[in-house]
C-alpha positions, -999 to +999 in steps of 0.1 A: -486+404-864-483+419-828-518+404-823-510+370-832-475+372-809-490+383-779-524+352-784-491+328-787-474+344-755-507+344-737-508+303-747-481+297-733-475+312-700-498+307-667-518+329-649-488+343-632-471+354-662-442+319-657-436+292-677-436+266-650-413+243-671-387+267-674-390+283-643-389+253-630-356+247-644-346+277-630-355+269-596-335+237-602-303+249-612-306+277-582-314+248-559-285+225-572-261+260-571-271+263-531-268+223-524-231+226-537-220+259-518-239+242-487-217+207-497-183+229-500-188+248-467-200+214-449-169+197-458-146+226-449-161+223-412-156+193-384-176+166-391-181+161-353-193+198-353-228+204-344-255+231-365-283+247-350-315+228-345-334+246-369-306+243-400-311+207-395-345+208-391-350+236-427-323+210-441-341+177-432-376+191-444-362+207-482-345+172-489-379+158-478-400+185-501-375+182-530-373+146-528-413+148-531-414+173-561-390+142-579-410+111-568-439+135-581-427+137-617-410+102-616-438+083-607-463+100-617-448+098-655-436+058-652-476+055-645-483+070-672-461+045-694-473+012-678-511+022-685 
């Protein structure tokens, strides 16, 4: 029985011992957790205010990665539908 539970386990995760899926979601919820504290603190502050260069700049570069990892899965899987 032990044998046959650790061949499933071994099925199912990667290499480094993640599922990506649902560490995936993990990441996720993390990422949507940190875009709402960022939103909150952002809306407490002037909106004439200015940030460093560089929290724009990591700002500006995650929306562009994250927006990326989205059009990955959405239009990679819509291509999969029309063919």
């Amino acid at each position: 029985m032990r044998g046959l539970i650790n061949t499933i386990r071994k099925m199912h995760l990667k290499e480094d011992g993640h599922v990506d899926v649902a560490s995936s979601i993990r990441k996720c919820k993390t990422a949507i957790e940190d875009a709402n504290d960022i939103m909150n603190k952002l809306k407490t502050m002037d909106p004439e205010g200015s940030l460093p260069t560089w929290w724009t700049n990591k700002l500006a570069t995650s929306c562009m990665s994250l927006n990326k990892l989205r059009d990955y899965l959405l239009v990679s899987s819509e291509q999969k539908e029309d063919k």
